[in-house]
N, C-alpha and C positions, 0 to 999 in steps of 0.2 A: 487602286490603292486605298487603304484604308478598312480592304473588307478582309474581316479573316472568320472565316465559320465558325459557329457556334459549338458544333460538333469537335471541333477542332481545340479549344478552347479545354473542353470539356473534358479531352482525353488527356493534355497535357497535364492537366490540374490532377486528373486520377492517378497520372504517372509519377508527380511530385509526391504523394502520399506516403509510397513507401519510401521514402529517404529520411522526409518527415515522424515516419513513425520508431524507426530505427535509430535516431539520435538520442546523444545521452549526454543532461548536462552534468558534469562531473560535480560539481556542488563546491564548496559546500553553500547552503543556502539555508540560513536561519529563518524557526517557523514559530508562529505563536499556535500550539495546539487549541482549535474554537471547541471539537467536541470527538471523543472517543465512538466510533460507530460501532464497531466489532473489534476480536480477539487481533486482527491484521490489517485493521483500516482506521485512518484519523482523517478528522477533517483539519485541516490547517490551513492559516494565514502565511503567505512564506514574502518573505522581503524581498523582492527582486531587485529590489533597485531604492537609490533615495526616494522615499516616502512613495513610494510604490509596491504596493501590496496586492497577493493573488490569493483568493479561498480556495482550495480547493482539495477533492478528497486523494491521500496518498496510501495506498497497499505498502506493508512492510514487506520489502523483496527477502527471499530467501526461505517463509514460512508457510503454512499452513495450519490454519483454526478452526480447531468443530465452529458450522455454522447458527446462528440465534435460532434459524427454523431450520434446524435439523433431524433427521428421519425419525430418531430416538429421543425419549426422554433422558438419555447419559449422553447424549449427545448434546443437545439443548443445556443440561448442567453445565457442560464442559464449556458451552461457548458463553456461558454467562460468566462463570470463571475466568474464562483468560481475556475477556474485555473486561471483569474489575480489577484482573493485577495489571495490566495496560493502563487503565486508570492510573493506578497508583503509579506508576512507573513514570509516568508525565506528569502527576504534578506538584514535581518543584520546577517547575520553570520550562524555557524553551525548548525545543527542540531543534535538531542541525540534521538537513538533507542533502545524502552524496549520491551521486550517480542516477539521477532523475532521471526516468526515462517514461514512455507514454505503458499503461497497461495490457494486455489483450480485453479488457471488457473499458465500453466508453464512461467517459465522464471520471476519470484519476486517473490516476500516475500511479507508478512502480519508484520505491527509493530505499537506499538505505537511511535509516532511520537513527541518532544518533538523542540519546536523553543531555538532559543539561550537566550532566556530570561525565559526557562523553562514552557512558558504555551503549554497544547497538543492542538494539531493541528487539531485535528478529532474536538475536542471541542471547541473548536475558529468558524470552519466552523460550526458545527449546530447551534453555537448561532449568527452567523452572519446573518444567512439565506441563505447558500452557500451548507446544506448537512445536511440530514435526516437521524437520526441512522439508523443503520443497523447491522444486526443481520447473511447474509451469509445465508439467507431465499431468497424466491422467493422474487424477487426487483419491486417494482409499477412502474408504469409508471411516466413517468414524464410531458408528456402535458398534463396531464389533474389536474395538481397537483395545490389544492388551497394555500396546510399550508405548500408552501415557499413559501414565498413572491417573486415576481421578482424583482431582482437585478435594481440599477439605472445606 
């Protein structure tokens, strides 16, 4: 009594993972934007709770952004572009997260993304020309990409 294997232990905890990673909290969950990283990543304060607060980095679900070290120099343009209208886009104020959920790469979360005057932010960028849906499929390239327009 009392002994249960370590082995044992270990498999359970790896079997609780995927239930764990598959959850989704529906939100909404207001965030203090701390800093803009890229064209589809913030870092955020999000209020869980009275006076409980979590940092932490969020991907806007639904898009895809040329990356900062990308293959191309019109690449690299692109993705300085759509992280300064993401800037601009957050900041008058809060932000509101629906549908939290964990990402395929560690350390953030996947959410939709919601600006202080309530328009989504995924959708702001693909209608600016800042960001191509995206579906969490194999991701195109982006120097050789005709249907975004490049940025001025």
């Amino acid at each position: 009594m009392g002994y249960f294997p370590t082995s044992l232990i270990a498999l359970f905890s790896l079997l609780a993972i995927p239930a764990q990673a598959s959850e989704t909290l529906p939100g909404p969950v207001p965030a203090d934007v701390v800093a803009v990283i890229d064209g589809d990543t913030l870092s955020v304060r999000a209020h869980i709770w009275l006076g409980q607060e979590v940092t932490t980095l969020v991907r806007l679900a639904g898009i895809d952004t040329p990356e900062l070290k990308g293959e191309c120099e019109s690449e690299r343009v692109r993705a300085r572009a759509a992280r300064d209208y993401l800037e601009r886009a957050v900041a008058n104020g809060p932000v509101t997260l629906a549908q939290i959920r964990y990402e395929k790469y560690a350390g953030r979360v996947m959410a939709r993304v919601a600006a202080a005057d309530g328009g989504d932010l995924s959708e702001r960028m693909i209608a600016a020309g800042f960001a191509r849906a995206y579906d969490g499929g194999k991701r195109l390239p982006w120097c050789q990409a005709a249907e975004i327009a490049k940025p001025q």
